[in-house]
C-alpha positions in Angstrom: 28.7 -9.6 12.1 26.8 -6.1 12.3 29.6 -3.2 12.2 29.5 0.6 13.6 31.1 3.3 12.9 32.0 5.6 16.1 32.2 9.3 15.6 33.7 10.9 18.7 36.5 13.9 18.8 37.3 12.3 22.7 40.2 10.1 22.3 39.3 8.6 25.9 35.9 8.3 25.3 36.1 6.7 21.7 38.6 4.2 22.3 36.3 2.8 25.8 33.2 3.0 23.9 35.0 0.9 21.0 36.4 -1.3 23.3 33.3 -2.1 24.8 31.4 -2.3 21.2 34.4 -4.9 20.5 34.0 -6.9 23.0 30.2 -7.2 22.7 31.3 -8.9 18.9 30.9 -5.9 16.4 33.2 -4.8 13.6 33.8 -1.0 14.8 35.2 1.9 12.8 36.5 5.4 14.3 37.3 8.2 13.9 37.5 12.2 15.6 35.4 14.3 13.7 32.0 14.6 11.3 34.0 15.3 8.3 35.7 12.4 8.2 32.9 10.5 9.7 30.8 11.5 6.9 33.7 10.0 4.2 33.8 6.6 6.2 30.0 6.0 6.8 30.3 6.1 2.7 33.3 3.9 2.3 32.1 0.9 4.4 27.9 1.8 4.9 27.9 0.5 8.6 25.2 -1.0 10.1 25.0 1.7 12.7 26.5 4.8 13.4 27.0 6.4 16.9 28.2 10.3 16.6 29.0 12.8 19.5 27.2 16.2 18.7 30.0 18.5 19.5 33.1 18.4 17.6 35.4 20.0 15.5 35.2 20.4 12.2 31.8 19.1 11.5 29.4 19.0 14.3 26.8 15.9 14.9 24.3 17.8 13.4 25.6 18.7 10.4 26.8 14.9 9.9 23.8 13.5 10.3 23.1 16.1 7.4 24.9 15.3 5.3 24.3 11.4 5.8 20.8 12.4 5.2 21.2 13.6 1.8 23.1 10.6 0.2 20.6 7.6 -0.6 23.6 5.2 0.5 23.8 6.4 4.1 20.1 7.9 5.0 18.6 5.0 6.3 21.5 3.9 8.2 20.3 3.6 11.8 21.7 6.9 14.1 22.6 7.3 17.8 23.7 10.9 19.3 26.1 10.6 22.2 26.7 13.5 24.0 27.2 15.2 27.0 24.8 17.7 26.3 21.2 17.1 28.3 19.3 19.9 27.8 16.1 19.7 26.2 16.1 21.3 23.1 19.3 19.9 21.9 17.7 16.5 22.1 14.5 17.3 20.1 17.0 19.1 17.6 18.7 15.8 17.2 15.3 13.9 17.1 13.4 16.4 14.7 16.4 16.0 12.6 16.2 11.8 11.9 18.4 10.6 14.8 16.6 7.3 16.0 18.2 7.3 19.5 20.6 9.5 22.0 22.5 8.7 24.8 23.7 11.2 27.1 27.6 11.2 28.9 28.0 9.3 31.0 27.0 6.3 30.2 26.9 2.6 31.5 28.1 -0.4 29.6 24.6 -1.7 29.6 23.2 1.4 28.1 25.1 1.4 25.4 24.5 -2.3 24.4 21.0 -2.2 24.9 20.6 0.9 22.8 23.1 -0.6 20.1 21.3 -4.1 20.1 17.6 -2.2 20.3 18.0 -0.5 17.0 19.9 -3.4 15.2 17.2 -5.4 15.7 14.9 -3.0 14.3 17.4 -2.9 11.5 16.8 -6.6 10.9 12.9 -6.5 11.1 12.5 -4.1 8.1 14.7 -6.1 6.3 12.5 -9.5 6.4 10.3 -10.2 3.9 6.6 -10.1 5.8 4.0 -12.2 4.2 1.7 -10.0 2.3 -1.0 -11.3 5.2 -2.5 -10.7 8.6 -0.3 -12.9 10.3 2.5 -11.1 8.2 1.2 -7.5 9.1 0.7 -8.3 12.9 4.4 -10.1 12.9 5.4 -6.9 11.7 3.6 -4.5 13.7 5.1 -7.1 16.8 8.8 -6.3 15.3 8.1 -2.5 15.5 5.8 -1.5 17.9 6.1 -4.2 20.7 4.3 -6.7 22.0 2.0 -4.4 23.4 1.5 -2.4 19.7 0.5 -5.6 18.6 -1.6 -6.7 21.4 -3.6 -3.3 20.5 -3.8 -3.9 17.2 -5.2 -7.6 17.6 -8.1 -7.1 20.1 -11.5 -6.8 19.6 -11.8 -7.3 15.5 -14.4 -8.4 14.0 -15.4 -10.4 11.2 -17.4 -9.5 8.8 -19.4 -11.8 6.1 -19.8 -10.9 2.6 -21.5 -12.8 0.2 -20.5 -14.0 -3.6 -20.1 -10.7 -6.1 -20.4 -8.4 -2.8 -18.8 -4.9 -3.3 -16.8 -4.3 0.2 -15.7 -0.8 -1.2 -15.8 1.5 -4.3 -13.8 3.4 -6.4 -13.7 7.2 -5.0 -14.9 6.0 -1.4 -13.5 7.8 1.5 -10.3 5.4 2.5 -11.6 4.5 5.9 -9.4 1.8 6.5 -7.7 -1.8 5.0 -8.4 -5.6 5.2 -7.8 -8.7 5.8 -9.4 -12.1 4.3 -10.0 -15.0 6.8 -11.9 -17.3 4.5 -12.5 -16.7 0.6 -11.3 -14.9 -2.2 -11.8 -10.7 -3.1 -10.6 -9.1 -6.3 -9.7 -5.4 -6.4 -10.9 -3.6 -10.2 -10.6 -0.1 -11.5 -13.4 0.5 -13.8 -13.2 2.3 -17.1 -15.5 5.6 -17.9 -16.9 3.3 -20.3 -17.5 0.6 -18.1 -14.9 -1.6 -19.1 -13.2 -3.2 -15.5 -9.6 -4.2 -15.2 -8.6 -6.6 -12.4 -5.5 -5.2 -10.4 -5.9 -8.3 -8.2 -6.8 -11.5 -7.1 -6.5 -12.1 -3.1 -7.4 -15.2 -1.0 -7.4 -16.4 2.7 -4.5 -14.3 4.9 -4.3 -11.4 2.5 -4.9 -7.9 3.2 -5.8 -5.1 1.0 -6.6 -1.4 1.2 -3.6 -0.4 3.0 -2.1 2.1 0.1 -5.0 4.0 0.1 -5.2 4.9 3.5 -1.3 6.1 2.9 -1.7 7.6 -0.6 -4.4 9.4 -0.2 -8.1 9.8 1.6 -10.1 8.2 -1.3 -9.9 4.6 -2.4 -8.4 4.0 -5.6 -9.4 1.0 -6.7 -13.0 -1.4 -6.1 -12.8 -3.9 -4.3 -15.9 -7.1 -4.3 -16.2 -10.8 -3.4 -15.3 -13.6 -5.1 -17.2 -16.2 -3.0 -18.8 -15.8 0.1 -16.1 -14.5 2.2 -15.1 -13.3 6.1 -12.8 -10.3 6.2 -11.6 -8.3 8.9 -11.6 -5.0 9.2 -9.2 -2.7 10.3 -10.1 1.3 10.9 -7.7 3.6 9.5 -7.7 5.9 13.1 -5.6 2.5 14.1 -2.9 2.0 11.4 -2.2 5.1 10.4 -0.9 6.6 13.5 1.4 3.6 13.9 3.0 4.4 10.3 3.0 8.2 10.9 4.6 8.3 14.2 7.5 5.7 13.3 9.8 6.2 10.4 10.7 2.4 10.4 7.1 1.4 10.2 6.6 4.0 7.3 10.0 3.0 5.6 8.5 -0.8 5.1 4.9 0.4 3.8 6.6 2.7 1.6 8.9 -0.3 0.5 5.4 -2.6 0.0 3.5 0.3 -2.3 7.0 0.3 -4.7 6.7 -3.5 -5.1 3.4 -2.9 -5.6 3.0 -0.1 -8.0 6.1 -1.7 -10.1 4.0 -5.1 -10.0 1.1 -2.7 -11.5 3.6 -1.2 -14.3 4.6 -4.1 -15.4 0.9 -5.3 -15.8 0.3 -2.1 -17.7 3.3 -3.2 -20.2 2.4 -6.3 -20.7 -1.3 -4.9 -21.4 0.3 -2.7 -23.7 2.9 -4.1 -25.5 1.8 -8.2 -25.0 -0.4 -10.5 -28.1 -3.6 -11.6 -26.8 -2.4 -15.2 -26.7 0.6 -14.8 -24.4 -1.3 -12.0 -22.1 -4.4 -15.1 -21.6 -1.3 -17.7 -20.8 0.7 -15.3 -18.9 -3.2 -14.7 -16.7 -3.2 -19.0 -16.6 -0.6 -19.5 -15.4 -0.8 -16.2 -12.9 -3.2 -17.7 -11.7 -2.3 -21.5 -11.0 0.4 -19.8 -9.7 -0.9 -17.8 -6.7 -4.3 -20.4 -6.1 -2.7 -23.6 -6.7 -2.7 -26.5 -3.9 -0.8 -29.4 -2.9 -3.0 -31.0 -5.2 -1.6 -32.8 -8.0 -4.1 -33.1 -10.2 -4.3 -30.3 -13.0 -4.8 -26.8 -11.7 -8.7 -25.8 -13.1 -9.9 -21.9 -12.8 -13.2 -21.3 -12.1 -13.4 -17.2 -12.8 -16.0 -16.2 -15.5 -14.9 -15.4 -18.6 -15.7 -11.4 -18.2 -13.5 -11.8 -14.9 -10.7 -13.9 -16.8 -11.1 -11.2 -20.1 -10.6 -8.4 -17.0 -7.4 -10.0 -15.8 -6.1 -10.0 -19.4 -7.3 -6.7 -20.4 -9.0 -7.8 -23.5 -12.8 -8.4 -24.9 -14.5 -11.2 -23.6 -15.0 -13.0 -26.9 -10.9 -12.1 -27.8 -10.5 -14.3 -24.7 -13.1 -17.0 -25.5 -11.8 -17.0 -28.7 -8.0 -17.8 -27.8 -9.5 -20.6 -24.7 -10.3 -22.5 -27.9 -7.0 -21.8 -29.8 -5.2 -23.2 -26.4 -7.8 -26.3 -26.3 -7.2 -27.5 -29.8 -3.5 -27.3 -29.4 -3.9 -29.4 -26.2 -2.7 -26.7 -23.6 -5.4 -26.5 -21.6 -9.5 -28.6 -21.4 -12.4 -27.0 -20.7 -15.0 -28.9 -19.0 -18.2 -27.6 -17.2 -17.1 -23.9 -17.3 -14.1 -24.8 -15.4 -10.7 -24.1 -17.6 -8.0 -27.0 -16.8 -4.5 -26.3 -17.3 -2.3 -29.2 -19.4 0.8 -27.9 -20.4 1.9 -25.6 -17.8 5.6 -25.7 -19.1 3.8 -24.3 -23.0 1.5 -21.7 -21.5 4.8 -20.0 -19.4 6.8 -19.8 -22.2 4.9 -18.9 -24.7 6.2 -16.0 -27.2 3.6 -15.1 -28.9 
């Protein structure tokens, strides 16, 4: 059960407006001024908060200031009601991080709808979306409408790269992100020397490209084709103004590139601080992991060994070298090129 807490210096007005809350089913808290507003939005971290702007004490402005500043209450959701309708009040409250106002007076309906609106906005950037198109456009649907995603869906096209393909490089201007259809892509930073490192491996649904067009205007990272691939592609003139212009819609990407770039730290550690043997199983079984099907016969991987010796951050003939450790000790075959995984239970436990 979602709960609000109702900041209002009207006794009249707060106790309808809780009634009404009440009876709609939420847990409601109240009180008559910012101050103390500001002390019980950090007690019991409501689901929303609906504050009056003028009050005594501490204003709505200056609570919403002050809920701003501590990392427990910012991103609670926050609805100005007030009496006041003037123009410039409203943008104040807006410009400030308030995500909706409703003026005095108001209808039950209004309220509700405004309440229930946000909530479920709430709930949206609290899902876990699938790190693919389907995933992206669900989310876009959740935060932008069904039109937003209509817009965002129409007219893309498809567009076919061949086996070892480079779809962007390293420094490129950030023109926009991706999304596979059919195939596999890897993304690569490249070494002055030459030397690549694989960042990551994506297949069929995945999308890719997105941080770049937030972090910055270049590409960071290459990215090429696996296998003869379809990928969409999706300008940056499109996306970007959706994540700019809505704070939820940033507040989720922003939450994606932390997952990432902690994925990418720990990678770095691992690089760092890991043997050889247990960085090659770790890759194994990284990969059987994220490419494995319903199948049930044993999981083979059919990367080169320059690719594989990229994913592990080692020498190619380090790698090749530990491949025939792992075969004579029975934890994985190699036959044809193709590297078949045996003891799956060995390789993700393996200490050293």
């Amino acid at each position: 059960m979602n709960s609000i807490l109702l900041i209002e210096d009207n006794r009249d007005v707060r106790e309808n407006t809780a009634e009404i809350l009440e009876m709609a089913g939420y847990i409601v808290y109240t009180t008559d001024n910012g101050k103390k507003g500001v002390d019980m939005a950090t007690k019991h971290l409501p689901d929303l908060i609906i504050c009056d702007i003028m009050m005594p004490v501490l204003d709505g402005y200056g609570t919403l200031h002050l809920l701003s500043k501590n990392p427990d209450t910012a991103n609670i959701p926050f609805i100005f009601l007030t009496a006041k309708t003037e123009r410039s009040d409203m943008r104040k409250g807006m410009e400030m991080g308030a995500d909706d106002y409703i003026t005095k007076p108001f209808d039950k309906l209004e309220l509700l709808n405004a309440v229930e609106s946000r909530l479920k906005k709430v709930e949206s950037l609290k899902k876990e979306y699938e790190q693919s198109f389907d995933g992206l456009s669900t989310f876009v649907a959740d935060m932008g409408g069904k039109n937003a995603l209509q817009k965002f869906l129409q007219n893309k096209k498809v567009n076919h790269y061949k086996k070892k393909e480079t779809i962007y490089m390293e420094g490129n201007f950030a023109s926009g992100m991706y999304c596979i259809v059919k195939g596999k892509v890897k993304t690569y930073k490249t070494h002055q020397y030459g030397k690549d490192l694989i960042i990551d491996l994506l297949q069929d649904g995945q999308f890719f490209g997105y941080a770049d067009i937030l972090l910055g205007d270049r590409y960071s990272e290459s990215a090429q084709a696996l296998e003869d691939s379809e990928i969409i592609y999706i300008p940056r003139d499109e996306i970007q103004p959706l994540i700019l212009n809505n704070r939820d819609v940033a507040g989720k990407f922003l939450r994606i590139l932390t997952k990432n770039l902690a994925d990418r730290h720990e990678q770095m550690l691992k690089i760092a601080y890991s043997s050889v043997r247990r960085r090659v199983a770790e890759a194994l079984i990284y990969l059987q992991d994220k490419f494995k099907t319903e199948n049930t016969e044993p999981f083979k991987i059919a990367l080169t060994r320059e690719e594989l010796a990229n994913i592990v951050g080692t020498a190619t003939e380090s790698l090749i070298r530990t491949l025939s450790d792992f075969k004579d000790e029975k934890l994985i075959d190699i036959k044809e090129g193709k590297i078949y995984i045996l003891n799956e239970t060995k390789l993700r436990h393996m200490k050293s």
